[in-house]
C-alpha positions in Angstrom: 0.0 0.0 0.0 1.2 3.6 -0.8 0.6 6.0 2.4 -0.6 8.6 -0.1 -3.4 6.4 -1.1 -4.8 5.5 2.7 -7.8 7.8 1.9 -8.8 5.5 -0.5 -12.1 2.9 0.9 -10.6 -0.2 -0.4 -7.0 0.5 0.8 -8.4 1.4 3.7 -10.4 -1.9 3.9 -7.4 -4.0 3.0 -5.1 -2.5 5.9 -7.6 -3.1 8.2 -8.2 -6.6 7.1 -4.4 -7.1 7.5 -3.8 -5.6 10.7 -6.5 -7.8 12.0 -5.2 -10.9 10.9 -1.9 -10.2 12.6 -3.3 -8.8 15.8 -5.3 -12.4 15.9 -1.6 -14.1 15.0 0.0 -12.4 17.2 -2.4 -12.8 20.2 -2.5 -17.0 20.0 1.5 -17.1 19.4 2.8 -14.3 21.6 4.6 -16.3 24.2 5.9 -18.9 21.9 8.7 -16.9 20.0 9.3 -14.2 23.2 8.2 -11.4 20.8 5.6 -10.9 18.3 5.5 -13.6 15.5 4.6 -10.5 13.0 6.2 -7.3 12.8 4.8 -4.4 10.0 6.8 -2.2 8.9 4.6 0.4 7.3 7.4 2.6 5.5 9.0 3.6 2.3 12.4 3.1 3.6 14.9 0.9 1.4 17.6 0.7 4.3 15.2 -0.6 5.9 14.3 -3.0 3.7 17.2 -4.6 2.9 18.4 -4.9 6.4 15.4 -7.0 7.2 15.9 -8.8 4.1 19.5 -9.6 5.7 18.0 -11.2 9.3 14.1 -12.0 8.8 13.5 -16.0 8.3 10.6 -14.7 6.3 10.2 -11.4 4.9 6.8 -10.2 3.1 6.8 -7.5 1.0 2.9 -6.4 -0.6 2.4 -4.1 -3.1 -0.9 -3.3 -4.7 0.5 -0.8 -7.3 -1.9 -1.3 -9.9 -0.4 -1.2 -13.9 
């Protein structure tokens, strides 16, 4: 998702939809991994990026650019 879009209904939708499903993740696995199993990282920052790319096991990156 592109911040500049969040007015948008169905982005909108979608992030909530998301966040949900990792707040319910989070909540059942919270004391198995001493942190939260899901982190979001809801940036445009490519340092960022790659250093997670460098230490995540699994790293998801989402776009809904549209052609």
């Amino acid at each position: 998702m592109i911040p500049s879009r969040t007015d948008l209904s169905v982005y909108r939708a979608y992030r909530d939809r998301v966040y949900r499903t990792i707040d319910a993740i989070n909540e059942r696995f919270k004391g198995d991994c001493g942190g939260p199993p899901i982190e979001v990282f809801y940036t445009n920052d490519r340092d960022q990026a790659l250093a997670a790319m460098e230490v995540c096991d699994v790293l998801l990156v989402n776009s809904l650019k549209m052609a």
